[in-house]
N, C-alpha and C positions, 0 to 999 in steps of 0.2 A: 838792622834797618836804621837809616840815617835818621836825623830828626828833621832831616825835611822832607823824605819822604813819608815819615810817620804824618807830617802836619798833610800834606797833599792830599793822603789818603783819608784822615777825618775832613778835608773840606769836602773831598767828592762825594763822602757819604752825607755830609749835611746839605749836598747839592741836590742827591736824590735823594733823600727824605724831603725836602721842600718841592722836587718836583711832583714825588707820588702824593704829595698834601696837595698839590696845585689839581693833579690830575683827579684826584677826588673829587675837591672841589668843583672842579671844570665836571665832572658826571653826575654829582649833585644839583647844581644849576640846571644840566640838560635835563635831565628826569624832573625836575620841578616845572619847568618850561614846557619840557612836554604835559605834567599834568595839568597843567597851566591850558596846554590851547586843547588838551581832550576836553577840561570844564568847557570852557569857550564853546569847542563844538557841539558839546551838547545843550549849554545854553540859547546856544543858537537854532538846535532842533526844534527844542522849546517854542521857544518864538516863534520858528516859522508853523508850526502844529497848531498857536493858541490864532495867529490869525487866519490859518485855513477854516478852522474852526468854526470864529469869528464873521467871517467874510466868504471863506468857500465853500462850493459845493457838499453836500453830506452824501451824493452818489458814490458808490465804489466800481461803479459800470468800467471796463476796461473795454476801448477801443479793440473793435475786431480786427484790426490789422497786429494788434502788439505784440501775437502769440508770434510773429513771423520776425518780429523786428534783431533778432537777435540769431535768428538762423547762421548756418551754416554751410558749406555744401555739403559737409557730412550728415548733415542733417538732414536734406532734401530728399532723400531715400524715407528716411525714418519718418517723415510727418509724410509721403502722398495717398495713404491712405485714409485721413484725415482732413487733407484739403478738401474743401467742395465749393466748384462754380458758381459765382454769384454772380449775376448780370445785374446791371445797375443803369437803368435810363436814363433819360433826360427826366431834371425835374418838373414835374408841372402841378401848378397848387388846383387842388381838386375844392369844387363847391358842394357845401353840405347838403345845402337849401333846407327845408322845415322839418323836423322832427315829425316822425310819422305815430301815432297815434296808435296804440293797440285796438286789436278787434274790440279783443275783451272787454273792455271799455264799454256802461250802458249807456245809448244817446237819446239823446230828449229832441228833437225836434222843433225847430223854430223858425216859421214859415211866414218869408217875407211877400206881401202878393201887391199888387198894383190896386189901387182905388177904384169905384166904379165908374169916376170922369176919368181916369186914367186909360181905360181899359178900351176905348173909342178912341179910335184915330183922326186926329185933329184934321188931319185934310183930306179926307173922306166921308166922316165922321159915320162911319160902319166900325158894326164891334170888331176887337182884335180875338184874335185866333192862337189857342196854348199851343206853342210849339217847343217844349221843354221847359228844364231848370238850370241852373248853375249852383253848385253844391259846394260848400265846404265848411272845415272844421274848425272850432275854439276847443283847449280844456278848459275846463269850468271847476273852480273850488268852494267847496265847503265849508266851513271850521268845524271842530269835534264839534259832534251833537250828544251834549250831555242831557240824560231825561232819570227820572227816579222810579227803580221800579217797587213797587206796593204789594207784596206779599202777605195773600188773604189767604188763611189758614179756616175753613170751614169747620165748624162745632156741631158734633149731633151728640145727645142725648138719649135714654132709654127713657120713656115716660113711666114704664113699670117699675122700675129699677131707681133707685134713691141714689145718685153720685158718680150714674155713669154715664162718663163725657168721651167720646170718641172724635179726635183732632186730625185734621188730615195734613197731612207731614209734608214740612218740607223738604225739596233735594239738600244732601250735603252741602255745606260752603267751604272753600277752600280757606276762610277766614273767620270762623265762628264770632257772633253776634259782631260784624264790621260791616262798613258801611260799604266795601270793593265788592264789586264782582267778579267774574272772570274775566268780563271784559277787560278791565279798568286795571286788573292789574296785570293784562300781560300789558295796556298800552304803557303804563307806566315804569314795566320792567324794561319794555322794549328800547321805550326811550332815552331810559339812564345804561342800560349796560350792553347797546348795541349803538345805540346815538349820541352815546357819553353826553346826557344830558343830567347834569348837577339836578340833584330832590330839588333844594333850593328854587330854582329856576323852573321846576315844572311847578312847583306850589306857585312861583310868581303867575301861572301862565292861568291856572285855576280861578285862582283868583280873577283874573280878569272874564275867565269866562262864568265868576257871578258864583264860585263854589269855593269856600272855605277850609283847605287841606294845607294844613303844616308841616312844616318839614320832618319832627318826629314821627308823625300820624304815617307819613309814606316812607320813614326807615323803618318803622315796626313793621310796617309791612311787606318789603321787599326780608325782612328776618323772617317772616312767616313764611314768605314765599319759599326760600332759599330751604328751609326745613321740610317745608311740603314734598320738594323736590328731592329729599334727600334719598327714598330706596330707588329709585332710577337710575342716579349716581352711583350708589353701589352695583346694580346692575351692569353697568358699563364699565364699571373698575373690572367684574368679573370678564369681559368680554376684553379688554386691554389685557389681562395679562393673559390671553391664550392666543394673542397673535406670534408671528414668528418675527416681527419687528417692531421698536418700539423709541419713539424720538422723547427725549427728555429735556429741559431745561427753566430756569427760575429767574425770577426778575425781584426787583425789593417794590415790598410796598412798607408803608407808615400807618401805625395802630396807635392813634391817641390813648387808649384806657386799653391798659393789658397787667393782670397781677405778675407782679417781679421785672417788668422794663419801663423804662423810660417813654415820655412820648416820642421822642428825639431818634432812637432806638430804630436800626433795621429790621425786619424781616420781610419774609420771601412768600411766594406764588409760583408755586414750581405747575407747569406745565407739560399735561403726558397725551402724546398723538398716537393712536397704531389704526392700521385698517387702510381698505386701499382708498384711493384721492378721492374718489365716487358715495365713498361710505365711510368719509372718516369717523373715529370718536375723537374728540379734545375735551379731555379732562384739566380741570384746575382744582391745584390743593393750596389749602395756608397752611405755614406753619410760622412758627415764632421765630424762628433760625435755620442755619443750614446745613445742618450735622450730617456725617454718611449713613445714619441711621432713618435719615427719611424717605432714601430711595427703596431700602431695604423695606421696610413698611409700606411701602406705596405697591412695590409689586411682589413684594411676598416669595413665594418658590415659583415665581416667571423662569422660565426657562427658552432662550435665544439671543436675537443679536438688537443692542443696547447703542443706539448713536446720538453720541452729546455732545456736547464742546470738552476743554483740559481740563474742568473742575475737578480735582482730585478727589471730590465727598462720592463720586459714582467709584471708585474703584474698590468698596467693600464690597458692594453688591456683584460687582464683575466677578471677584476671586469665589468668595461664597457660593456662587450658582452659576460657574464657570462661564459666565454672558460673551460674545463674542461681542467687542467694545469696538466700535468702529469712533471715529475720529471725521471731525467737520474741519473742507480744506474750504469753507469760508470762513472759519476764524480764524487759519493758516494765513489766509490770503490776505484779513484784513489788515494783519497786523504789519503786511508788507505793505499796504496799502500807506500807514500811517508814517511808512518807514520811509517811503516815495516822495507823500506830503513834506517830509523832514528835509527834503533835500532843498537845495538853491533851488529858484525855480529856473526853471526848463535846462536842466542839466539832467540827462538821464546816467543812471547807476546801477550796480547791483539789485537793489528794487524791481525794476523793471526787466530785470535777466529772469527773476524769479517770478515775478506776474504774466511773464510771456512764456511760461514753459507752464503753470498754472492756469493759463487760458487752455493752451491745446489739452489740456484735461479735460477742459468743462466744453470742448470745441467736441470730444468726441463722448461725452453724454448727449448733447445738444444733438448731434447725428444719430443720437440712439435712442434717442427718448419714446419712440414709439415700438422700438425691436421688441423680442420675446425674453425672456430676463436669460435663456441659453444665449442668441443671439447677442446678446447685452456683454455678458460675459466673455463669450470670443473674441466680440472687439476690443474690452478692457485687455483681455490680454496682450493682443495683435497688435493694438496700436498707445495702449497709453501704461502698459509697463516701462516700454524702451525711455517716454518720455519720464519716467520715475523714474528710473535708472541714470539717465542725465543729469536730474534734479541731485540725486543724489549725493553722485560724483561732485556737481558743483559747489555740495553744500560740506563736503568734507575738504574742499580744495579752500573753503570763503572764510569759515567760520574761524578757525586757527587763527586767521588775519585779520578778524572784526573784534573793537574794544565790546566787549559783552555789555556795558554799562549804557552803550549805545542802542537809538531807538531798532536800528538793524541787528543789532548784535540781540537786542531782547527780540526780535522775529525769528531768527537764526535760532535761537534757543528751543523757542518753543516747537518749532520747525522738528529740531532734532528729538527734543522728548517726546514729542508725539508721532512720530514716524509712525512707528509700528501700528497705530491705530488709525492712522492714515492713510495709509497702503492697502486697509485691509479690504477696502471694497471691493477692493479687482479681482475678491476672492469668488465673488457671485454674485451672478446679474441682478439679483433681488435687493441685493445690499444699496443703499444710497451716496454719492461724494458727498453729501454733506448737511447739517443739520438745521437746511433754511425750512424745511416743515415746520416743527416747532416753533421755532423765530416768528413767521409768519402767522401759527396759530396764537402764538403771544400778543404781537399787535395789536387786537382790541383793547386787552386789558390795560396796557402802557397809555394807547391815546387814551382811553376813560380813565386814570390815574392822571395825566398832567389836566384835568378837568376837574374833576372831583380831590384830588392832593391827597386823602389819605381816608382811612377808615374809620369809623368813631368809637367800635370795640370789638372783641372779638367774634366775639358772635354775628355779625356787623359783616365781619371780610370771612368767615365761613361761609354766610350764606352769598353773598357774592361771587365763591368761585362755584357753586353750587348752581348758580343762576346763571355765571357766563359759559360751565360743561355743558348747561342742557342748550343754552341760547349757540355757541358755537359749532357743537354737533348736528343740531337742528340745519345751522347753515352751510355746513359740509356736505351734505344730506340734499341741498337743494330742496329744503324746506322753507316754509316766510316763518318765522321766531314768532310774529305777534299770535296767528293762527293759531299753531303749535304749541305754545302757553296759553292760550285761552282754553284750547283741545283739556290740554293737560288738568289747567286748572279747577275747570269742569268734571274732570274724570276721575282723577286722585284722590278727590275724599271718597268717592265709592270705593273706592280699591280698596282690597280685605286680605285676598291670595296673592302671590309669588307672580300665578299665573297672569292676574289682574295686572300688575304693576310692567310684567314683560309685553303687553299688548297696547300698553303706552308708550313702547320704547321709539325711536326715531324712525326705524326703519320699519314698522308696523302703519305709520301713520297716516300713510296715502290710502291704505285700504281699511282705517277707521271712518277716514270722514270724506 
């Protein structure tokens, strides 16, 4: 080889070495660029997330038309078993007029009548003649009427006998040598852990009506309370784990004084529902943390079907005692929800592909909600498998293509891992879609938590979930809570037997008193 073709050949090689150095570089740049605008976009999720937040709606309600928005004609076959005729008038704003007054309600009588120059007719002047009334009604209020009651305990004596005194007893109190009665502490129970009214704030109310109660005085007491009530709760723990379904879930509270944590420090209030809507139970537990060992401990060798949201701490107990774990497509949905909020506004996306094929789900419980749980089950099959089945396919076609880091890409995800426990309701009419029972039975406690902010010690937020099982069940029950603890708290120190304490139970109560 010449030496000019030798040099030729080392320039062309230093040509493509400088171009595959270029070429590097040029896919280094692009890869950087690209993570470059994936940050961006997810910064900008951000953003648009903290002023929905901020500034929008906290509804998740999904327009009834949206389940439609994304159809097909392929599709029109697979949803018309599903559709149902809605007629929609003309609007026209309807008048309340007055609140109508219950029977129940006692009235007092207050009789306006004419004078006796009235009652003569001025240009005849012959008496007038009753020819009816005109009748109607005020509600009329009271404030508490607080009074003291005086407890005279009768002394007899033998006159024969040197030192013997015979005392005539009084009933049990539900608060030995305290100044509550029953009354006064279901009103004060009622008030703080169904009215989420702060101690604080009822001591201020006391006070003005002339009586002296501090805010310790009415925690130590709501602690007695909470303890009083404690073999009823277990009663009801016993009657929770023998249903054949059972909704679970936990929320954080804050415990100022707790040995070995911080004030700063989380823990939880896990939430247990079974029984049907008519009778439900709502239990509440505290515990310090969230470990899988406190499902375990809550329901023991329960045996059935377990429906909670993705917390991973319930899957000990699933495996353990083979629980049929069904899976909530409202935290499915909501997290498309957020994934919605993420987007530009009014550009709709894969978001809404998924929230429209997750309505005609809930479109045909909605159609079922009163069927027989066979009937219930034949439509799951008939008409909202096909709709899984689409979801599906959609969500193995989506995900490959979605950056996971993304607010969709973390819906997709969960979407995917929870599948199997998701699906599982269509296995039996009894089964539920999704785990707004709990949620709902949760509510109370959450609004009396951002009122009250935290607990003062343990013992403190024991007897509070103890107070809001009996106060919640009572109210599933279609019972009035103030009643119903006063009942209680009247009856409770008598209680001795098993028996005694079951004839206190919620569903006992209408034919106590």
């Amino acid at each position: 080889m010449s030496s000019a073709t030798a040099q030729l050949s080392q320039e062309n090689e230093h040509l493509r070495d400088a171009l595959a150095q270029r070429d590097a570089s040029l896919d280094a740049k692009e890869a950087d660029l690209a993570a470059r605008d994936g940050r961006i976009n997810q910064l900008e999720e951000i953003i648009r997330l903290l002023r929905h937040k901020q500034f929008g709606s906290s509804s998740e309600q999904i327009p009834p038309e949206q389940d439609r928005l994304f159809d097909t004609d392929d599709d029109a076959e697979e949803i018309v078993d599903i559709a149902e005729p809605i007629a929609v008038g003309a609007h026209q704003r309807s008048r309340r007029g007055r609140a109508r007054l219950s029977d129940d309600l006692p009235r007092v009588e207050v009789v306006h009548d004419l004078s006796d120059d009235e009652k003569v007719c001025a240009e005849h002047h012959c008496a007038l003649v009753p020819m009816g009334e005109d009748t109607s009604e005020q509600l009329e209020f009271k404030p508490a009427e607080l009074y003291v009651l005086r407890h005279i305990q009768k002394k007899y004596t033998c006159p024969c006998c040197i030192g013997h005194v015979v005392t005539a007893a009084k009933p049990p109190q539900p608060i030995p040598k305290s100044l509550a009665t029953p009354s006064l502490l279901a009103w004060i129970t009622v008030s703080k852990y169904q009215d989420a009214l702060p101690l604080y704030r009822q001591s201020a109310i006391f006070e003005r009506l002339g009586v002296h109660l501090d805010r310790t005085t009415l925690a130590n007491w709501m602690m007695a309370s909470g303890a009083l009530l404690q073999p009823l709760v277990n009663l009801l723990w016993d009657q929770v784990r023998q249903a054949r379904l059972i909704h679970m879930d936990e929320t954080t509270v804050q415990v100022l004084n707790e040995e070995g944590k911080t004030p700063q420090s989380k823990s939880y209030m896990w939430v247990t529902t079974a029984g049907p809507p008519s009778k439900s139970i709502v239990l509440f537990h505290y515990a310090p943390g969230r470990s899988q060992q406190i499902p375990i401990d809550l329901l023991g060798d329960y045996r059935g079907a377990l429906m909670v949201d993705g917390y991973a701490g319930y899957e000990a107990l699933c495996q353990q005692q083979n629980l049929v774990r069904l899976g909530c497509w409202a935290h499915a949905r909501r997290k498309f929800v957020e994934a919605k909020r993420a987007q530009p506004t009014g550009k709709a996306g894969k978001p809404d592909e998924v929230l429209a094929l997750i309505a005609k789900l809930y479109r045909v419980e909605t159609l079922n909600k009163d069927a027989t749980p066979k009937v219930r089950h034949q439509q799951r099959q008939e008409t909202a498998l096909p709709v899984l089945d689409k979801l599906r396919r959609w969500l193995n076609k989506t995900q490959p293509r979605t950056a996971p880091g993304t607010t969709l890409g973390k819906a997709l995800t969960y979407l995917d891992n929870q599948w199997p426990r998701l699906v599982q309701y269509v296995e039996s009419g009894e089964y539920p879609i999704d785990n707004n029972r709990a949620e709902n039975a949760i509510r109370p406690f959450v609004i009396g938590r951002k009122n009250w902010l935290f607990s003062q010690s343990k013992r403190g937020v024991e007897a509070s979930a103890n107070i809001y099982s009996i106060i919640e069940t009572a109210k599933a029950h279609g019972i009035n809570p103030h009643q119903y603890l006063e009942h209680l708290f009247t009856e409770l120190p008598k209680a001795t037997t098993v028996a005694d304490f079951e004839n206190l139970l919620p569903n006992t109560f209408n034919n106590a008193v």
